[in-house]
C-alpha positions in Angstrom: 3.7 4.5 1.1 2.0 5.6 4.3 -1.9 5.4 4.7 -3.6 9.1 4.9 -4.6 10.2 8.0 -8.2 10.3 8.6 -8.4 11.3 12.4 -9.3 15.0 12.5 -7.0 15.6 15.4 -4.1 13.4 13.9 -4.3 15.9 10.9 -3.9 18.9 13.1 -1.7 17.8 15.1 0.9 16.4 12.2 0.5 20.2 10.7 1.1 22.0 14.2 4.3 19.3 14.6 5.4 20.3 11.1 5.6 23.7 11.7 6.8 23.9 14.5 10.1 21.8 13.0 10.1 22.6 9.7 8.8 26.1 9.8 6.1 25.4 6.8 2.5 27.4 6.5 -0.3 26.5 7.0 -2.4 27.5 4.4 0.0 25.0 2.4 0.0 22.2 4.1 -3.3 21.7 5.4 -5.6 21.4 2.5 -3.1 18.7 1.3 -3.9 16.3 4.4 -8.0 17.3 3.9 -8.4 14.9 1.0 -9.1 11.6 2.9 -11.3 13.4 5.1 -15.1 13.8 5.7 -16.6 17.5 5.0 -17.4 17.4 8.8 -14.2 16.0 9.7 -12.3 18.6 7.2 -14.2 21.5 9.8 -13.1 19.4 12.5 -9.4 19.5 11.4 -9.3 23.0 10.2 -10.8 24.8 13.5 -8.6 22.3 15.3 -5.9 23.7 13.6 -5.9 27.3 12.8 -7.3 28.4 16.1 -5.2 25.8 18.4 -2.3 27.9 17.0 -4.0 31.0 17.2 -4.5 31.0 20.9 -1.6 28.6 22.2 0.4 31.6 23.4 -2.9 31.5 26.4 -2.7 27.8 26.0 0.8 27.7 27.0 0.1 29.6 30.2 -2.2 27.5 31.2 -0.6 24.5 30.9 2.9 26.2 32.2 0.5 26.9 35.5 -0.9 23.4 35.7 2.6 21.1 34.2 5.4 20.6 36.9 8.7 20.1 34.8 9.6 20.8 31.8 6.9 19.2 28.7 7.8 17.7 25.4 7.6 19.9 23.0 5.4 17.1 21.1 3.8 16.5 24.3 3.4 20.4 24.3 1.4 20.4 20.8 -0.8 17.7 21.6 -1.8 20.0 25.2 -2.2 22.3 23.1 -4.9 20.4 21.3 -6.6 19.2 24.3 -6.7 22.7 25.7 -8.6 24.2 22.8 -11.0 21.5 22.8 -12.0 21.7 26.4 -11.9 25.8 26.6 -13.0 26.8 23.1 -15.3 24.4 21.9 -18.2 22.3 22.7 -16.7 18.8 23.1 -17.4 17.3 25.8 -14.5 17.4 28.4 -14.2 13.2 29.0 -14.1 13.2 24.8 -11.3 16.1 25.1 -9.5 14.0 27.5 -9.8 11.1 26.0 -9.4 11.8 22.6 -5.6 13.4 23.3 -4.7 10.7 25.6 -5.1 8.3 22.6 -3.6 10.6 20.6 -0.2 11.1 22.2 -0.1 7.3 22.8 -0.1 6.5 19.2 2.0 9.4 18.2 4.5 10.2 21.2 4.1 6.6 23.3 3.4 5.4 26.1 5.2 7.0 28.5 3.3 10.5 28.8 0.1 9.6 28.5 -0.5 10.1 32.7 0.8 13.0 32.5 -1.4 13.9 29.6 -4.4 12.7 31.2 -3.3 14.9 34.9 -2.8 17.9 33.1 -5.9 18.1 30.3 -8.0 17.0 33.3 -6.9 19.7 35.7 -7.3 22.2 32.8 -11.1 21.0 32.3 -11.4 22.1 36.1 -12.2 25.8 34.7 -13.4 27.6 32.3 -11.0 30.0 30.0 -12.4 33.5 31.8 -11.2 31.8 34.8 -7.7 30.6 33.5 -7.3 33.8 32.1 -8.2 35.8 35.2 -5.9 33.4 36.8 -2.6 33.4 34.7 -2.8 37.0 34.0 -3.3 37.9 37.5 0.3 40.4 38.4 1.3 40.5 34.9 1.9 43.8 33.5 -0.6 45.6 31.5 1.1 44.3 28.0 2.0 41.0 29.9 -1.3 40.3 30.6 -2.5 41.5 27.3 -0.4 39.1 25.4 -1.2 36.2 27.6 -5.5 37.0 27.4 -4.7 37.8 23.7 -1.8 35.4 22.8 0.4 37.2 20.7 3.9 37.7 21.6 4.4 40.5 23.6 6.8 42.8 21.5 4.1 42.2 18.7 1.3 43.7 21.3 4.3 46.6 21.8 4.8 46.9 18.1 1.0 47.6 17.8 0.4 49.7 20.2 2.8 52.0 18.6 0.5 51.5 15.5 -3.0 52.1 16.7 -2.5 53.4 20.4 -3.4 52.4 23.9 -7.4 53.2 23.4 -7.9 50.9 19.7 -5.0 48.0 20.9 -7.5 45.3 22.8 -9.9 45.9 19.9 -6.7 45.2 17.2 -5.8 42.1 19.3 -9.6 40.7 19.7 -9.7 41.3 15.7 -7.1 39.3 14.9 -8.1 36.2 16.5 -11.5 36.2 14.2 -11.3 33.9 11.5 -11.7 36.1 8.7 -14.6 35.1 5.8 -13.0 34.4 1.9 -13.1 37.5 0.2 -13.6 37.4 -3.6 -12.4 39.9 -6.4 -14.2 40.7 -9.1 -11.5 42.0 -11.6 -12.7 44.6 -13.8 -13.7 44.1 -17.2 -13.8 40.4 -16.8 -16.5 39.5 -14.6 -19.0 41.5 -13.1 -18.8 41.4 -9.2 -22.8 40.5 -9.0 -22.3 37.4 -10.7 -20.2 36.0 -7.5 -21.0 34.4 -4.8 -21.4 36.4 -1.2 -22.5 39.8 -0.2 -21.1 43.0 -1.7 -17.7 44.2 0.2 -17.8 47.2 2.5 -14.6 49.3 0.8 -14.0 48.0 -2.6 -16.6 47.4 -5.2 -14.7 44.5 -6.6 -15.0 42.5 -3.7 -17.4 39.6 -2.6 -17.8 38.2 1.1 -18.4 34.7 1.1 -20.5 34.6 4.9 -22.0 31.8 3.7 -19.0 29.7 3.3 -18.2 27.1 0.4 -14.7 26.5 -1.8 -13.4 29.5 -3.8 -11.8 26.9 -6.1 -15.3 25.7 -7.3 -16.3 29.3 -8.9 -15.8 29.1 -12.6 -14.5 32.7 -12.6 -12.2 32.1 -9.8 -10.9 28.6 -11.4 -10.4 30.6 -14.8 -8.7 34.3 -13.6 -11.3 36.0 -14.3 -11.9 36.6 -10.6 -9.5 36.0 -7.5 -9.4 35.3 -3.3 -7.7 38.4 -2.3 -8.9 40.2 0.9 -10.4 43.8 0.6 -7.4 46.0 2.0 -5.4 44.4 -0.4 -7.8 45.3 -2.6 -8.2 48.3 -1.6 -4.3 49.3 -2.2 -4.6 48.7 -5.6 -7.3 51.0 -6.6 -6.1 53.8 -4.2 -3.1 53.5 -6.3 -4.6 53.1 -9.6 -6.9 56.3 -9.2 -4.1 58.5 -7.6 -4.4 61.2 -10.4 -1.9 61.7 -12.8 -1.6 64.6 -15.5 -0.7 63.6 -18.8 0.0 60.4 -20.3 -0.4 57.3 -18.3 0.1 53.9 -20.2 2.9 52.4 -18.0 2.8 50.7 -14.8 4.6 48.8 -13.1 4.3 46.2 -9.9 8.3 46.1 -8.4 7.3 43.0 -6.0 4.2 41.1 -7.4 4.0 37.7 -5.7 1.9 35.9 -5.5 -0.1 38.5 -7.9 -3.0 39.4 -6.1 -2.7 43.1 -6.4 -1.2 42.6 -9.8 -4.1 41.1 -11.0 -6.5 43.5 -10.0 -3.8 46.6 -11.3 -3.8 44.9 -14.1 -7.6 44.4 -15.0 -7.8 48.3 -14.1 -4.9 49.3 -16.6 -6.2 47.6 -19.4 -9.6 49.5 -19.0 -7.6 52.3 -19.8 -5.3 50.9 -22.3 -2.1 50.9 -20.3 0.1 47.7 -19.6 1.4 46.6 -16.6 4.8 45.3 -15.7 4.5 42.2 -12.9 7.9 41.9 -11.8 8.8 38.9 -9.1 12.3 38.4 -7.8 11.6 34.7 -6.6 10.7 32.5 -10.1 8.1 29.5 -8.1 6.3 33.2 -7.0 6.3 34.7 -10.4 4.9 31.3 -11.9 2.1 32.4 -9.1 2.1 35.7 -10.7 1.8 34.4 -14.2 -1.5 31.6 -12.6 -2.8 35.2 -11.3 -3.0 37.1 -14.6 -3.4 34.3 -17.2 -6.7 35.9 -17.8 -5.2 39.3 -18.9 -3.4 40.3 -22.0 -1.8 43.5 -20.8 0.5 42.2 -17.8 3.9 41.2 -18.6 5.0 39.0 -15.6 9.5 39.5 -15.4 12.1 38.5 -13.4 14.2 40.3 -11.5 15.7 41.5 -8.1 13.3 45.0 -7.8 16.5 46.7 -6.6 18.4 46.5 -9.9 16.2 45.3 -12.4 16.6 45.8 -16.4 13.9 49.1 -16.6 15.2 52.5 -17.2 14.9 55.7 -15.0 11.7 57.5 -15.2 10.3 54.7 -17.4 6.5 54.4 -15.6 4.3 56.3 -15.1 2.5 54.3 -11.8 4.5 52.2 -9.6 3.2 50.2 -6.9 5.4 48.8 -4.4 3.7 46.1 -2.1 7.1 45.5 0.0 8.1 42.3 1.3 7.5 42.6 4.9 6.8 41.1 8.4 3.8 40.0 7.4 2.0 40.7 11.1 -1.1 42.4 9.1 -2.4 39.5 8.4 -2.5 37.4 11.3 -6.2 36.1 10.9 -5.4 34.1 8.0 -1.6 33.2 8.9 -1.5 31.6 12.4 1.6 30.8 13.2 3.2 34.1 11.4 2.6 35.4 15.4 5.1 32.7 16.6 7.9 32.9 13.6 8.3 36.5 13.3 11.2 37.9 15.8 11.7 41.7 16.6 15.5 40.8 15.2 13.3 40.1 11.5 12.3 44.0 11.3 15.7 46.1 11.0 16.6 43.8 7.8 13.4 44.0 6.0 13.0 48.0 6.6 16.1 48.2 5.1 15.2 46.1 1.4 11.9 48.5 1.9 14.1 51.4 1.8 16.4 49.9 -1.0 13.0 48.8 -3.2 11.3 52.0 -2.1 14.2 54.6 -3.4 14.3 52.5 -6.5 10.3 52.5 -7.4 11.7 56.2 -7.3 13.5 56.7 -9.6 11.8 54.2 -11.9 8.4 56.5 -11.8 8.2 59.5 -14.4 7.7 63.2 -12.9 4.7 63.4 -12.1 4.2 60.2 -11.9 2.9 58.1 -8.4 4.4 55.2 -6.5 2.3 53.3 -4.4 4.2 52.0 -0.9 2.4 49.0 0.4 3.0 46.6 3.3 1.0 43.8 4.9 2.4 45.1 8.6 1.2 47.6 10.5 4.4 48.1 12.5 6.0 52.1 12.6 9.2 50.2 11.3 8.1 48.8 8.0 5.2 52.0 7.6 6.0 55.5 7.8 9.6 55.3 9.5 10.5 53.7 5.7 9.0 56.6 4.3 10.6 59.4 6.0 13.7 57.6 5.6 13.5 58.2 1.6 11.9 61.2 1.9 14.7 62.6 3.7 17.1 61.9 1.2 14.9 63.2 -1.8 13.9 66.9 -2.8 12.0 65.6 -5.5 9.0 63.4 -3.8 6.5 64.7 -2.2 4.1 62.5 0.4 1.0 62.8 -0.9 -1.3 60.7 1.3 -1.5 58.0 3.6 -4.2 55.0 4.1 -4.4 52.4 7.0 -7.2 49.4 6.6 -7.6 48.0 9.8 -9.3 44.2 11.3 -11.2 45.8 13.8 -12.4 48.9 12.2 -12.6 47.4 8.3 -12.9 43.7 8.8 -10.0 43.8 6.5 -6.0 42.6 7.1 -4.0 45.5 8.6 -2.6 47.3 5.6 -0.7 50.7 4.9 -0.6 52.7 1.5 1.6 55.7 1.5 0.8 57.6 -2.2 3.9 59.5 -3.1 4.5 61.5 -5.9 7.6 62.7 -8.2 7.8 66.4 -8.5 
């Protein structure tokens, strides 16, 4: 059995290797390297990761204007590393040099390490206003953007469609801030005051922890009474559980729950009502997250199923919330490298399980009854283009109201809620 790695750098640099080749996240594979480390060294790793991917799509320019040839994609990663140290933080360039020097000779060999040592130090020459100025001068104007911003550049198209010209830098800028941990306080179990941070700006669940610290080591987090779930998540949850409704309302129903964030929260708002809540998850190791989620309520039932042609009969809820499986690119403050995985071929095949699950929350909601439309993805593809789609085929459904939550204007992930209701 190998010995853990303790080097900060080694750690990020095994986690950028692994996902580049084995496409893992992460928010997975991190905290399971952290364990042998120092708290400061933990920081050390963590920054060294999460923002090294971030920004390596600026990285990469810099080094592709500085390299001759074609670099090792290992090579590449460790650059990377080097690059974020000397232009982002306040190490000291001959300890950024060094340090990745004798990193890529214990990890890659011998043979690159002059190269390694040409390139960081020609890098270290400037500092990253004037790398930017200088790889971005003659680019187009979404070129340039995605280069100064590094996100790929049908991603910068994609949100520009979203937000316009005049918001799009601001959007960009946003989602290269860490965000802070968000807590939920969910209803009827724990009051929000009794949690650590400062009172959220939208949802009165919520807790910002500024000051840092572990989520894991708050009793009401570690017991289900409260959860980590960021406040536009929150936020569609209670947008769709106060949607009013006339009549009965005892029946609800989440079509895609995992990992059970919103479920949780729908769930603690039901049962101060005295309505249950279906939790249904096609994937089972995401419904066991589901069922980790709500252990701490007694009204969620946690099933199954594919959403599209689950066991529940027509008309059988009364609220339905759909929070669609989806690019994802709403939340790429907390998921670095979901920038650099998603592809523009991704979109057509998840808008069309959106429409599939969306037509099918349909007809699974009572008249009269609301379904809440959810994604994590502020794209036009996956958002209100899914919508009309439905719409169009329906006489029945009305659109009712629409909600964006935005990083730059909410300090939230980029979320859309689209409230519709059966006639």
């Amino acid at each position: 059995m190998s010995a853990p790695v303790t080097d900060p750098r080694e750690v990020a640099f095994d986690v950028m290797s692994a996902v580049r080749t084995r496409e893992v996240y992460v928010n997975l594979l991190l905290p399971t390297l952290l364990d042998g480390l120092t708290d400061r060294d933990a920081a050390l790793a963590t920054e060294l990761t999460h923002n090294t991917i971030r920004h390596q799509g600026t990285y990469d320019a810099i080094i592709d204007k500085v390299a001759t040839g074609t670099v090792h994609p290992a090579v590449r990663d460790a650059l990377r590393l080097g690059a974020h140290q000397l232009l982002a933080m306040r190490v000291p360039p001959h300890a950024a040099v060094d340090t990745t020097v004798n990193l890529v000779r214990r990890r890659i060999g011998h043979k690159p390490v002059g190269f390694t040592n040409a390139v960081l130090r020609k890098i270290g020459q400037k500092d990253l206003g004037m790398w930017i100025n200088e790889v971005t001068t003659g680019l187009s104007r979404l070129d340039a953007l995605a280069v100064r911003y590094s996100h790929p550049k049908w991603v910068v198209e994609a949100l520009e469609q979203a937000v316009g010209a005049d918001q799009l830098e601001d959007l960009l800028e946003a989602d290269n801030i860490p965000p802070y941990v968000t807590l939920v306080a969910r209803p009827g179990l724990v009051d929000p005051r009794s949690l650590p941070g400062e009172s959220g700006r939208l949802s009165p669940y919520a807790r910002v922890m500024t000051g840092g610290g572990d989520p894991g080591f708050v009793p009401a987090v570690r017991d289900g009474r409260a959860g980590v779930q960021d406040e536009g998540s929150q936020m569609v949850a209670i947008t769709t559980a106060e949607a009013p409704i006339e009549g009965y309302d005892t029946h609800w129903l989440d079509l895609a729950a995992g990992p059970g964030g919103k479920a949780a929260l729908l769930g603690a708002l039901a049962a101060q009502r005295g309505a249950t809540l279906v939790a249904n998850e096609m994937q089972p190791h995401r419904a066991d997250l589901v069922r980790q989620s709500v252990k701490a309520l007694k009204n969620v039932e946690v099933t199954v199923h594919d959403g599209r042609n689950g066991p529940w009969e027509e008309e059988s809820f009364d609220r339905v919330l759909l929070d669609a499986p989806c690019t994802g690119l709403g939340a790429l403050r907390r998921r670095p490298e979901a920038r650099w995985r998603r592809k523009p071929g991704d979109v057509p095949a998840l808008a069309a399980l959106q429409r599939e699950l969306l037509s099918r929350a349909l007809e699974l909601v009572r008249p009269g009854g609301v379904v809440g439309y959810a994604t994590c993805s502020p794209l036009p593809a996956e958002t209100r283009a899914v919508v009309d789609a439905v719409l169009a085929d329906r006489t029945d459904v009305t659109l009712e109201s629409e909600h964006h939550w935005w990083p730059h204007t909410d300090g939230t992930d980029a979320m859309y809620l689209a409230l519709l209701r059966r006639a």
